[in-house]
N, C-alpha and C positions, 0 to 999 in steps of 0.2 A: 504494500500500500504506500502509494507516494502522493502527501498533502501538499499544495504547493499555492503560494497567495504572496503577494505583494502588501507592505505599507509605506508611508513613508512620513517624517518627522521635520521639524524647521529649525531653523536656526534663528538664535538670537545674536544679529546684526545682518549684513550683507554679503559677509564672505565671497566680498570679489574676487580671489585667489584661486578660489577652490572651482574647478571647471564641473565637478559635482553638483554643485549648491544651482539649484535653478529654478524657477519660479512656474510652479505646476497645479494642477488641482489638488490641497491639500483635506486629508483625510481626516481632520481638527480642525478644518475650518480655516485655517490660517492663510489664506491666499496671500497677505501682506509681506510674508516673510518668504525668502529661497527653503526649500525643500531636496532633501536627498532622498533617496526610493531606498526600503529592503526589500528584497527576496529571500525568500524562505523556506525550504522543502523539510517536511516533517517526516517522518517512518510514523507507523501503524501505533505506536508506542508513547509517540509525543516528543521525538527527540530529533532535535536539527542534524539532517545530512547535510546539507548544502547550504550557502547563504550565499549571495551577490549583493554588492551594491551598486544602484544604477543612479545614474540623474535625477534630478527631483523632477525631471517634465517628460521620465521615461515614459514610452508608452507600455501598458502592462501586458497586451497578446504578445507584441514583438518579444519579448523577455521569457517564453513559454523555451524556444529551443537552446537559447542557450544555458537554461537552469538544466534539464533533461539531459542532454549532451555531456553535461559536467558531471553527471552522477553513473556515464555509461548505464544506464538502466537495463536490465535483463528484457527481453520480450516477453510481452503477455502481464509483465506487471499492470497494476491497476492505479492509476490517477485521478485523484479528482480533486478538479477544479471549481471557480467559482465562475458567476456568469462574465464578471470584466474580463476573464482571459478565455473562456470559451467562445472564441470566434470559431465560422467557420474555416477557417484556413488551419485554425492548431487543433479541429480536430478531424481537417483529414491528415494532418501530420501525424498524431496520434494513430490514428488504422494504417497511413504507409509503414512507420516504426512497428507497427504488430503491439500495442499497446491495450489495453482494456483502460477502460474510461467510465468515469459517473460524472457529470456535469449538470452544471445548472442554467436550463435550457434561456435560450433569448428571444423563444417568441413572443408575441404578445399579446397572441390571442388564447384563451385559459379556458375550455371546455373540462367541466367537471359533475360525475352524477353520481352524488351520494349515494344512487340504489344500486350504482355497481362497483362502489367504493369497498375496502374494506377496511376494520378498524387494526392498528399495528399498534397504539401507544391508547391507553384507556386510563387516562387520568383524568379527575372532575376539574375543569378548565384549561388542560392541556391535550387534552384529546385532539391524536392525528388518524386521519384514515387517507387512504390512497387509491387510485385507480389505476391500475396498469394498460396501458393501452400498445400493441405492435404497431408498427411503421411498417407500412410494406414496400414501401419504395425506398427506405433503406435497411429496413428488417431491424434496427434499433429500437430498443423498449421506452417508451415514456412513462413516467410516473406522475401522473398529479396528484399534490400531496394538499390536503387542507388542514390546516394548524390553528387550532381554536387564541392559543397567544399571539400568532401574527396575525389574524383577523381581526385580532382587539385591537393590535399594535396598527394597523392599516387603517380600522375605521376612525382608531381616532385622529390620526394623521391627515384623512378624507375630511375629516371634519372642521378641521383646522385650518386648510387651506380652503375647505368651500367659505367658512365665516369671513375670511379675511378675504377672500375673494369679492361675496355677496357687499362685506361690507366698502371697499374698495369701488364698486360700483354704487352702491348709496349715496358715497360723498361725491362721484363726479356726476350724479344725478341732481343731487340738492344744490350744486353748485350753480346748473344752470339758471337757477333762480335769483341766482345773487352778483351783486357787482365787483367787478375784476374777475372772474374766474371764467374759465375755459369754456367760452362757447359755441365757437365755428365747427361747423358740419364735420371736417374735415380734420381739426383739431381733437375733438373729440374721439373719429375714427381710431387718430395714429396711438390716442390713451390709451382705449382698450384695448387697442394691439397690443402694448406695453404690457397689461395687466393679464391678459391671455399668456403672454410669455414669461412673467412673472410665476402667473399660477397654473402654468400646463397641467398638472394633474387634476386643478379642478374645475380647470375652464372648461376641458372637453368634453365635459356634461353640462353646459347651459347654454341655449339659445339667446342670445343677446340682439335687440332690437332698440335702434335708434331712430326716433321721428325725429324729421325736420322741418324747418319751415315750408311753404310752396316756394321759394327762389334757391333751396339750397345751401343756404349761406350759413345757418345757424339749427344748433341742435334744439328741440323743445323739449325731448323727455327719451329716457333709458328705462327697458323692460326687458328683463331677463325671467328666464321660466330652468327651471331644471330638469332635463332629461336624462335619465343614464343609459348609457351606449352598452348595449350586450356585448358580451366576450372581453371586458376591461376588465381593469382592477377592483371599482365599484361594485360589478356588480358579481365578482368574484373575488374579494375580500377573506385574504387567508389563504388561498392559494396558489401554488409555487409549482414547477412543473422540471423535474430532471431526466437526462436521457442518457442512456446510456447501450453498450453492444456487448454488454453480461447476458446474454437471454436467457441464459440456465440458473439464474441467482432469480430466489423469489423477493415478492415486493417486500417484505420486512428486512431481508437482507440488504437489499439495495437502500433503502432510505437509511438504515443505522450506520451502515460503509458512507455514505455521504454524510451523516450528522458527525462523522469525525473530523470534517472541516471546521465545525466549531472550538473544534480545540484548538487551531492553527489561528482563529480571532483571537481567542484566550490568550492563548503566546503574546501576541501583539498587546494587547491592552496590561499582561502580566511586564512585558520589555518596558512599556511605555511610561506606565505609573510606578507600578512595585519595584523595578531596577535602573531607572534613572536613564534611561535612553533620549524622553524627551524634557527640553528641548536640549540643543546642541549649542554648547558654548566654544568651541574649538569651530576653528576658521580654515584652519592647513590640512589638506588634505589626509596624509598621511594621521593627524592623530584625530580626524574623525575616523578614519578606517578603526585606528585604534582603540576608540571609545565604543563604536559598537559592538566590534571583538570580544572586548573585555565584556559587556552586557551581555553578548550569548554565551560569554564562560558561564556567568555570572546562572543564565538560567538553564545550563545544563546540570548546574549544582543543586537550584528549584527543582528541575524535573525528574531528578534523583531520588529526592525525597520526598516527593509527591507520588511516584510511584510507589514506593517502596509503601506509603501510608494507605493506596489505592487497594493493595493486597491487603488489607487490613480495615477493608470497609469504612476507610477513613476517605471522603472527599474533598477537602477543605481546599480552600482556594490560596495560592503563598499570603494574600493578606491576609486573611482568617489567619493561618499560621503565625504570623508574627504579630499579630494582635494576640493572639493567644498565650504568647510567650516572651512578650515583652517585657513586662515589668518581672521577670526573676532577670536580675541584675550581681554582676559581680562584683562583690567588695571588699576594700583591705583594713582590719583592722591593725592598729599601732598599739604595742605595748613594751614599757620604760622596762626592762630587769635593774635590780639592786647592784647589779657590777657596773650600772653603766650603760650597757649595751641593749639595743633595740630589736625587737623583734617585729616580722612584720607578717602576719598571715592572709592572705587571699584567696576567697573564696565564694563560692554562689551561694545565694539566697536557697531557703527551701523552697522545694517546688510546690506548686499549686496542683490538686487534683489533676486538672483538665489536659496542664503539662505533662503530671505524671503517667497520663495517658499514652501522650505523644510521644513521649522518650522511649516505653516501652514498644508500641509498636516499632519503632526507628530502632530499638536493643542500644539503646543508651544511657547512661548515667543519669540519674538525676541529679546529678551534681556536677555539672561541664566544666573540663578544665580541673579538677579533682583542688586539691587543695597544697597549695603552694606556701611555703614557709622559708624567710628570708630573715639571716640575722647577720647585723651589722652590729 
């Protein structure tokens, strides 16, 4: 199994130096600042094979053959990607290299029916079920997957851009009524052009009509209605659709070998926050390479021990983990002897239940760093 995903982080300054640092779509929002790209290939297990670092304005399909290439992959191994990098071109790459594949499909039209769906995850508000459907024109298996969390997650995000949508047009409605503000036929047009492109996801459910005077020249009133368009995301809210040319794996297998791409978001958001990756205070090349080197030592030490807790029905997240075990702290006490001379012992706090838990699974001491005694 080979995970493989892109992110990428900014820098604080310019770093005009650095032929890296470049100014691209950032994944934090940060368009303001240059940005450098990771790549990142995970094994089955959670553990980096591979890393590249690209341009901050890489583009992310281009970047599919040189990660692949660099790992010699066997044939027949299985990848899976997310939808940024599943173009069509990386994955006939993929079938010429004799590759197996689970991706996360890019059409955009979403047929799905519950009555031929089946359920695969049956949790009260996490409930998924899937339909599997053949291609016959390329004999690859589709999965539509409906996920009761990202259907929460969608509608209210639907909801969101329709308010500020509807409400966006309110004010350049009630404007027309009032002095100084935007009246002309045509001025008006180029607005809602604006706010259609603004709010594409929830502009392309509403009819918007604009009356105007009889000469043309000036708007009198804006009336929008909302319709939802079949086969969107509206009006299939929650689900997702992956394809892949495993045909012999059934559909629960297929969707849980792709839910292991979550774990390769994890990494990213565990590098980002819990180990200091972002942002980038180094400007020279060479010791950005450096800094985030040292970051994926850093969480191959994490993923060590998360493993090793994993076997022990322990899941906790590296922050959980060090909130958990933060405050046992080690300390030195000082003590005067009667000759004169000092002693000095160091040592850790007792541990707390929760710890004690932790240590045990991990076959560690509860007492790290054992106890040290210095005399001067």
């Amino acid at each position: 199994i080979t995970l493989y995903d892109l992110t990428n982080t900014f820098f604080e300054g310019e770093a005009k130096t650095n032929s890296q640092a470049q100014r691209g779509r950032s994944k934090e929002k940060r368009c303001d600042c240059p940005l450098v790209t990771l790549g990142l290939v995970l094994d089955g297990s959670g553990f980096p094979r591979k890393s590249q670092i690209f341009p901050g304005n890489a583009s992310e399909p281009q970047t599919l053959k040189t990660m692949l290439q660099g790992l010699s992959g066997q044939p027949g191994s299985t990848v899976i990607l997310d939808a940024g990098i599943a173009s069509e071109e990386n994955i006939e790459y993929l079938i010429e290299q004799h590759y197996k594949y689970i991706v996360v499909s890019r059409k955009q039209k979403r047929d799905f029916d519950e009555n031929k769906a089946t359920v695969i995850k049956d949790i009260p508000g996490q409930t998924v079920k899937v339909q599997r459907v053949i291609v016959e024109e390329t004999g690859e298996v589709e999965l539509y997957c409906h996920s009761e969390l990202r259907e929460k997650k969608e509608q209210a995000m639907q909801d969101s851009f329709a308010e500020k949508y509807e409400l966006a047009l309110g004010s350049l409605h009630n404007g027309l009524s009032k002095k100084g503000n935007t009246k002309k036929y045509t001025k008006v047009l180029e607005r809602i052009g604006r706010l259609k492109e603004k709010y594409a996801r929830a502009a392309q459910h509403y009819d918007v009509t604009v009356t105007a005077d009889e000469a043309q020249l000036n708007a009198l009133s804006i009336e929008w209605k909302r319709v939802e368009k079949s086969n969107s995301q509206a009006t299939h809210p929650g689900v997702y659709c992956l394809r892949s040319n495993l045909t012999d794996w059934d559909e629960e297998t297929l969707w849980r070998t792709y839910t292991m791409l979550t774990d390769l978001e994890g990494v990213f958001r565990s590098l980002k926050s819990e180990l200091g990756l972002r942002p980038i205070y180094h400007h020279k090349e060479e010791r950005v390479n450096g800094h985030i080197f040292i970051t994926l030592i850093a969480y191959h030490l994490v993923q060590t021990l998360r493993v090793q807790l994993k076997t022990e029905d322990c899941h906790d997240s590296w922050q959980t983990i060090r909130r958990k075990v933060e405050n046992q702290q080690r300390i030195t006490v000082t003590l005067q002897r009667e000759d004169g001379k000092t002693i000095h012992l160091r040592k850790a706090t007792k541990a707390e239940p929760q710890q004690s838990d932790l240590y045990k699974m991990l076959g560690i001491s509860e007492q790290p760093g054992g106890i040290k005694k210095t005399l001067i």
